[in-house]
Backbone as JSON, one array per atom type, in Angstrom:
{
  "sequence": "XXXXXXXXXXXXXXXXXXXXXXXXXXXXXXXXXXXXXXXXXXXXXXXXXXXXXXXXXXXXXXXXXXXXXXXXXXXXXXXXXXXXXXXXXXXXXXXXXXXXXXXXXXXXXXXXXXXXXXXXXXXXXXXXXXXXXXXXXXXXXXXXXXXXXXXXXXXXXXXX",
  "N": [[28.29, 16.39, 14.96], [27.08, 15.52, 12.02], [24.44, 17.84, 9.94], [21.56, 16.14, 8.48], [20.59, 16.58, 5.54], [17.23, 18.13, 3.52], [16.7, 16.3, 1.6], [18.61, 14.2, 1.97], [17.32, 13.36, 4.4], [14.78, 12.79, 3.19], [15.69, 10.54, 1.37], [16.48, 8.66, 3.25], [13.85, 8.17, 4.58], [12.57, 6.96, 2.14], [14.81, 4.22, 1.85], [14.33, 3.18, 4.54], [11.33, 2.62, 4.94], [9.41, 0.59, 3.76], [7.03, 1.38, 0.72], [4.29, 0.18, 1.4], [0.83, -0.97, 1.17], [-1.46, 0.37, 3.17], [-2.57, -0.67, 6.26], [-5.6, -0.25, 7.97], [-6.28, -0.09, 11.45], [-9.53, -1.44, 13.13], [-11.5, -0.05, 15.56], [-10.91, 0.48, 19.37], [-8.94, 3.55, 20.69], [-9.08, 4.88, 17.33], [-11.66, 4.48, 16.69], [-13.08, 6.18, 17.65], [-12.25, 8.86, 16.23], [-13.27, 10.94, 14.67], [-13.25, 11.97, 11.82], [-12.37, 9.45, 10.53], [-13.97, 7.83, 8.5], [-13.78, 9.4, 6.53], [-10.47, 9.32, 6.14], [-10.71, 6.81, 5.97], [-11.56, 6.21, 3.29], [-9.91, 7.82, 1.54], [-7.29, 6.39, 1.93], [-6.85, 4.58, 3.0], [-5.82, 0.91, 1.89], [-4.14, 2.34, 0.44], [-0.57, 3.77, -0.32], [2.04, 4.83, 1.79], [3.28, 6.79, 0.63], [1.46, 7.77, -1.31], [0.22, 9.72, 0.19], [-0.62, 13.24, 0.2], [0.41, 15.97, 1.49], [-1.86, 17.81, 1.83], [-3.69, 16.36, 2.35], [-2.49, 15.11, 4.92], [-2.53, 17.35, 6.18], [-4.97, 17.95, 6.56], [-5.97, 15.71, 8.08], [-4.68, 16.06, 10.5], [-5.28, 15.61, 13.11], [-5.23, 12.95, 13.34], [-3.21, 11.79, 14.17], [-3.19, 11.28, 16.57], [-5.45, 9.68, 17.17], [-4.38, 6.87, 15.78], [-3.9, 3.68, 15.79], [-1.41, 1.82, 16.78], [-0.29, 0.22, 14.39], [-0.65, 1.96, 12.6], [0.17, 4.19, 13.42], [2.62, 3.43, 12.74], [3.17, 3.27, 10.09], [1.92, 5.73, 8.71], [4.37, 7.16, 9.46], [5.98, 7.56, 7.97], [5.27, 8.93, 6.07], [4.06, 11.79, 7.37], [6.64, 12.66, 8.4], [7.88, 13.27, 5.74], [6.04, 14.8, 4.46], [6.49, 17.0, 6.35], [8.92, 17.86, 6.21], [9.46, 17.92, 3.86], [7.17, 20.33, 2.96], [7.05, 23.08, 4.95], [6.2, 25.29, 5.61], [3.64, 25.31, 4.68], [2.02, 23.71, 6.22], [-0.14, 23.53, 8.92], [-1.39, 22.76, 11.39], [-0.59, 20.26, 11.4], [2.38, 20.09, 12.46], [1.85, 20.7, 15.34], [0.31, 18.69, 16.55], [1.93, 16.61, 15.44], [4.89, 16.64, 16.12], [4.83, 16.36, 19.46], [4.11, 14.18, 19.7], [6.05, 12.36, 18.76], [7.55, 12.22, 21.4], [8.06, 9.92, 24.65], [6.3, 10.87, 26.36], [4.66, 11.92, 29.52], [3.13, 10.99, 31.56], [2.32, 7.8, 32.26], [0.32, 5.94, 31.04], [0.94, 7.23, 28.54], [3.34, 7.19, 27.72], [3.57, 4.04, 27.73], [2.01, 3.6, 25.55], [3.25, 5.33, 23.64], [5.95, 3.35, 23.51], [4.5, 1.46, 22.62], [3.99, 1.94, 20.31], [6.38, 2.94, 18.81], [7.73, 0.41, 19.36], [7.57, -1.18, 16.97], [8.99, -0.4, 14.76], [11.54, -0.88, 13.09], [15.51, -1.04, 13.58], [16.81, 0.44, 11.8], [14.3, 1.8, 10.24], [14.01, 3.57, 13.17], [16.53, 5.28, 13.1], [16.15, 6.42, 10.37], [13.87, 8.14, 11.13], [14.57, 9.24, 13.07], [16.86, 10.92, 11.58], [15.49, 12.22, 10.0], [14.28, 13.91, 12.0], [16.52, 15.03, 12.92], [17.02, 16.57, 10.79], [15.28, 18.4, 10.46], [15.47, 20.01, 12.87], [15.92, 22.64, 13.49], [15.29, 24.46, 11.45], [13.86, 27.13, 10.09], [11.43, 27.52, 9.31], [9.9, 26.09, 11.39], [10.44, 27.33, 13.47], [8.73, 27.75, 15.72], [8.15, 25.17, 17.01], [10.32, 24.11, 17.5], [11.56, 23.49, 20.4], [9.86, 21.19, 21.26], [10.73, 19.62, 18.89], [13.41, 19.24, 19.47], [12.76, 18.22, 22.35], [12.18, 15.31, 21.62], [14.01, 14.26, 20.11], [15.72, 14.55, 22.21], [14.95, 12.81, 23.92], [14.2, 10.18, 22.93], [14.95, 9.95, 20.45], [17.55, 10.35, 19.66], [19.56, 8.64, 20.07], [19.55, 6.64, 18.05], [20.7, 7.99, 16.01], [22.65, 7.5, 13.48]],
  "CA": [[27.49, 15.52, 14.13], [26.77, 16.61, 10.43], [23.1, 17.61, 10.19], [20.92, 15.98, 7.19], [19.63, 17.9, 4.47], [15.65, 17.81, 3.57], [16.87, 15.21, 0.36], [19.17, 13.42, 2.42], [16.66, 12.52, 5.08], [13.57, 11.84, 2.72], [15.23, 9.26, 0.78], [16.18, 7.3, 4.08], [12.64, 7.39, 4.86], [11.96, 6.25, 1.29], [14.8, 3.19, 2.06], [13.64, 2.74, 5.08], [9.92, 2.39, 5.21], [8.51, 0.27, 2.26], [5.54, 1.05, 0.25], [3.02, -0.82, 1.07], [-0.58, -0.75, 1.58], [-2.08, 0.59, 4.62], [-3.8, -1.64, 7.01], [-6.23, 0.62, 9.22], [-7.15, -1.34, 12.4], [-10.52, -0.82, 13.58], [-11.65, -0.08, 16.86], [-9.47, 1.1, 19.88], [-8.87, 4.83, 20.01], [-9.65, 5.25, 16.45], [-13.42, 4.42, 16.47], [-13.48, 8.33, 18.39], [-11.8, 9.46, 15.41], [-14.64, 12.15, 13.78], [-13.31, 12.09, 10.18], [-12.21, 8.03, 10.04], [-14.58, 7.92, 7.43], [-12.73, 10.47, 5.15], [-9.57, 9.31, 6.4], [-10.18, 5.59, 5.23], [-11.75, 6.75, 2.15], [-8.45, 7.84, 0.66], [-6.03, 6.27, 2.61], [-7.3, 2.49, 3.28], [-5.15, 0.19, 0.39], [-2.99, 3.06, -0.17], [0.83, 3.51, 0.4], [2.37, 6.7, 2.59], [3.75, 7.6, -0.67], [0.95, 8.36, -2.0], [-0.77, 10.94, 0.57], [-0.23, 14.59, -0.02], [0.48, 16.97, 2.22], [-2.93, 18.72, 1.67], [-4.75, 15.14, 2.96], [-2.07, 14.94, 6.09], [-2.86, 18.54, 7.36], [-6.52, 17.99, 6.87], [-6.12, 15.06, 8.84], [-4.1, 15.93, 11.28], [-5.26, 14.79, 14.58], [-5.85, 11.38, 13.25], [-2.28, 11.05, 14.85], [-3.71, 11.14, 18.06], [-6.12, 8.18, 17.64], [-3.77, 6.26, 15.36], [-3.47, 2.51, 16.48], [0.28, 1.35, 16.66], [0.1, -0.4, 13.02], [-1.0, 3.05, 11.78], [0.91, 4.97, 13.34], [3.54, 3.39, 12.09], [2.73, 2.96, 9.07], [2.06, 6.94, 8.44], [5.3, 7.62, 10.29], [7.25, 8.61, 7.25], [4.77, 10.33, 5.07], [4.19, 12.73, 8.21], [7.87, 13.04, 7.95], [8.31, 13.37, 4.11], [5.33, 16.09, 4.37], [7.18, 18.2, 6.87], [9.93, 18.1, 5.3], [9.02, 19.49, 2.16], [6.0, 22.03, 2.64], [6.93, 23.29, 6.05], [5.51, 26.75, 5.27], [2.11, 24.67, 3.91], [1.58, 23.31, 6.94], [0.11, 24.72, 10.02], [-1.69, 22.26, 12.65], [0.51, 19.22, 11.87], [3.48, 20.18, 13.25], [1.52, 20.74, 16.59], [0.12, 17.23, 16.57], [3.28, 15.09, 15.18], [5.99, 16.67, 17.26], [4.33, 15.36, 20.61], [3.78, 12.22, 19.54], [7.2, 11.68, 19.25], [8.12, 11.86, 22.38], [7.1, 9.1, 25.47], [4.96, 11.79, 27.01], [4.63, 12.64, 31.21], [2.57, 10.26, 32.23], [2.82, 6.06, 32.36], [0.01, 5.94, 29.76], [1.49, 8.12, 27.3], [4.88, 6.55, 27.51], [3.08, 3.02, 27.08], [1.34, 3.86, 24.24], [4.31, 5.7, 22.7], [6.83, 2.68, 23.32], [4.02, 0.43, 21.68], [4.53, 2.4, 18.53], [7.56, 2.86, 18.03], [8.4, -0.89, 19.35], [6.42, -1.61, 15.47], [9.79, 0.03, 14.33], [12.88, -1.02, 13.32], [16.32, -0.52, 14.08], [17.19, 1.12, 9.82], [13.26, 3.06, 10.63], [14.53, 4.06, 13.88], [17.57, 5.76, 12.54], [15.56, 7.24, 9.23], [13.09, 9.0, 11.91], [15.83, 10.38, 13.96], [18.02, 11.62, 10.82], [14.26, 13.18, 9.5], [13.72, 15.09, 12.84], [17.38, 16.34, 12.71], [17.03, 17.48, 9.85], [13.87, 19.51, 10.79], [15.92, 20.95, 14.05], [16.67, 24.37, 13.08], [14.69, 25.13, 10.51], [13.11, 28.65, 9.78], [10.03, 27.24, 8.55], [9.63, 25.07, 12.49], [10.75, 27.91, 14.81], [7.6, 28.0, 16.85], [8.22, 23.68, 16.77], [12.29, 23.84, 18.02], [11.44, 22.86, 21.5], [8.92, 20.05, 20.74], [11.55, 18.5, 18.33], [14.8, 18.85, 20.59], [12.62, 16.83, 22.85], [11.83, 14.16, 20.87], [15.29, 13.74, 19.8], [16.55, 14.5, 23.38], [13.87, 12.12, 25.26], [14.34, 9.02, 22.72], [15.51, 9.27, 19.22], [18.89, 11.0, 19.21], [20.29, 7.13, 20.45], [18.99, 5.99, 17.19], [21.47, 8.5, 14.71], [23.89, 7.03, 12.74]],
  "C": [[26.89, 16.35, 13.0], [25.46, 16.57, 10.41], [22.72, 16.87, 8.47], [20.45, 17.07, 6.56], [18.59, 17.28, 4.56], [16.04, 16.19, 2.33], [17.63, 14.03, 1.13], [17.91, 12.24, 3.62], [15.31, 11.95, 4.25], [14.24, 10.56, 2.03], [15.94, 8.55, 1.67], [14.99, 7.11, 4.44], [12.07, 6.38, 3.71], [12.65, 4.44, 1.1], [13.91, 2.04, 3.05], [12.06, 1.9, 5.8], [9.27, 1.8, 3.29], [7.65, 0.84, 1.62], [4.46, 0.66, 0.08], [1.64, -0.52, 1.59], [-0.84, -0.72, 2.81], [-3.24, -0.17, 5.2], [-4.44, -0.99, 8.04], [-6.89, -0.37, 9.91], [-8.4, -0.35, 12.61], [-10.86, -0.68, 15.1], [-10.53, 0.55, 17.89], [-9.91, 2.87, 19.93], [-9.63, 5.35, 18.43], [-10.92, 5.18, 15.79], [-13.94, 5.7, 17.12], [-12.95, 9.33, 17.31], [-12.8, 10.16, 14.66], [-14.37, 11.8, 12.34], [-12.51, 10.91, 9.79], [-12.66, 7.82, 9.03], [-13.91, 8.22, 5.96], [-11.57, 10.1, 5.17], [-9.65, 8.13, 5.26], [-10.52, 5.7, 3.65], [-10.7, 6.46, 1.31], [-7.31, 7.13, 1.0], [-5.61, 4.54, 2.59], [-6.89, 1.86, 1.92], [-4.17, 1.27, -0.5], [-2.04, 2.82, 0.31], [0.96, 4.83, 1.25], [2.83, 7.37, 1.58], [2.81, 8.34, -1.11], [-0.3, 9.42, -1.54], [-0.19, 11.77, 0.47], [0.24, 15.22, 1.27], [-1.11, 17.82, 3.05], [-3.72, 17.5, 2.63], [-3.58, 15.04, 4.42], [-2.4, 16.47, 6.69], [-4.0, 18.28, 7.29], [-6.64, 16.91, 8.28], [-4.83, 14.69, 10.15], [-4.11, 15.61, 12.75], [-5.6, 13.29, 14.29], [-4.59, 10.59, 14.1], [-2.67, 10.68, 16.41], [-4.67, 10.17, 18.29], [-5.53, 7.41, 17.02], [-3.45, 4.91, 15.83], [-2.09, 2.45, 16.15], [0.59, 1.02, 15.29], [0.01, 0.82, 12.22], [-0.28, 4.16, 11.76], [2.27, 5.06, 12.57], [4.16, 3.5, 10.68], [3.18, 4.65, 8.1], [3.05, 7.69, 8.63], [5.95, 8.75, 9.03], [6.11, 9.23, 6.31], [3.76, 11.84, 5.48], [5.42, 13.77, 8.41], [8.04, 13.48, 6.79], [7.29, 14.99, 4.45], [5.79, 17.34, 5.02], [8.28, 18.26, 6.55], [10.27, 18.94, 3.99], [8.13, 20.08, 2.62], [5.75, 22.56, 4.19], [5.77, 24.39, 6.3], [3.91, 26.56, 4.58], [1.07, 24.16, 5.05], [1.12, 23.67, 8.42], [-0.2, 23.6, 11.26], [-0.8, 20.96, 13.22], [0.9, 18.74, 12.71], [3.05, 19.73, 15.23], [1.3, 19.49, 17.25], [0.94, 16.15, 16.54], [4.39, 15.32, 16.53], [5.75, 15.7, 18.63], [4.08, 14.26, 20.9], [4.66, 11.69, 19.79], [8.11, 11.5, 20.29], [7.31, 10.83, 23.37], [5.98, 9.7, 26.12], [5.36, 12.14, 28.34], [4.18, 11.33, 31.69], [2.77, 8.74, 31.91], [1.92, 6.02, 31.04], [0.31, 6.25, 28.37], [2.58, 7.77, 27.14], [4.19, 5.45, 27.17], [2.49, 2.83, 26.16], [2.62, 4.53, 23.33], [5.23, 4.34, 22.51], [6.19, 1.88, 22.51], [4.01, 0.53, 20.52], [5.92, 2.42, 18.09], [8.47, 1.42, 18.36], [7.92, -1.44, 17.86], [8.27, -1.64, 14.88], [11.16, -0.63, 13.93], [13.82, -0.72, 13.54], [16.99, 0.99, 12.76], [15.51, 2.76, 10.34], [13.37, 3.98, 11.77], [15.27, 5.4, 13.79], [17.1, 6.99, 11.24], [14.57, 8.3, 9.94], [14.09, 9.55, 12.46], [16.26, 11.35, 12.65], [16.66, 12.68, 10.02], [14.5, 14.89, 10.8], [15.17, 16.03, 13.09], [17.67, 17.42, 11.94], [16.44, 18.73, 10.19], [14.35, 20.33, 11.59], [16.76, 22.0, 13.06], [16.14, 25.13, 12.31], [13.51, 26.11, 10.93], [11.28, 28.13, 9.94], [8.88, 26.27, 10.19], [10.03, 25.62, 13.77], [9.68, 27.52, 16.36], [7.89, 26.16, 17.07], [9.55, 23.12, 17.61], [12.12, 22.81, 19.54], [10.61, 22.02, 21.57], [10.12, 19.25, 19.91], [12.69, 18.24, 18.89], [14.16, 17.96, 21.59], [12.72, 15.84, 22.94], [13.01, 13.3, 20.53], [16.12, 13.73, 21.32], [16.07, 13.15, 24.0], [13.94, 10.73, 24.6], [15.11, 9.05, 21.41], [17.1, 9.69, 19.09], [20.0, 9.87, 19.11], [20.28, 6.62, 19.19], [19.66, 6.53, 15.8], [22.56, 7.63, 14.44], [24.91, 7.77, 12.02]]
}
């Protein structure tokens, strides 16, 4: 299987995943979120296009209280960001990888399937062909076994 390049997989995330304004739910998990505040600030009526890099590492555990609509939502400009500025990014990685897999436990699989059931079959496919991309790269050594997971444990079904 031919791997993606970094260009090849951002612009299926850019078919894949529209543009559109972010709807942050409230409550849930993300009312424990410390820097919600700052998050919705910049983020709330924006697109994923238009967060940086610099605003997804700052806010990088927000993946971890993320409601399902949010997560989804952020999916690809988590992706797009590691993609390009691997070497920019340090806590991220630590945070996204894990997400994408169901987890260990019943909770953590039920909460993962509820996100990525948001998904479609085209977004599906654009997340997989992202994280293959990412497998191998220099810039994601310390990361390799966290993303062969992810792709082993659910998305690899999902390449085209």
């Amino acid at each position: 299987m031919k791997t993606d390049t970094k260009p090849q997989a951002s612009g299926r995330l850019r078919e894949a995943f529209p543009s559109a304004p972010l709807d942050i739910e409230q409550g849930g998990a993300w009312s424990s979120y410390l820097d919600a505040d700052d998050f919705e600030a910049t983020a709330a009526h924006g697109t994923w296009t238009q967060l940086d890099a610099q605003f997804l590492e700052h806010h990088h555990d927000a993946i971890s209280y993320a409601p399902p609509s949010l997560f989804t939502a952020m999916l690809p400009a988590w992706l797009a960001a590691l993609l390009a500025d691997g070497d920019e990014l340090d806590m991220l990685p630590y945070f996204f990888f894990p997400a994408l897999t169901p987890g260990e436990s019943d909770d953590d699989a039920a909460r993962f399937h509820e996100r990525v059931g948001l998904l479609n079959s085209a977004q599906k496919a654009a997340v997989a062909q992202a994280l293959q991309a990412l497998a191998g790269r220099e810039d994601y050594a310390d990361h390799q076994d966290d993303i062969q997971n992810a792709l082993s444990s659910y998305w690899s079904v999902h390449l085209r």
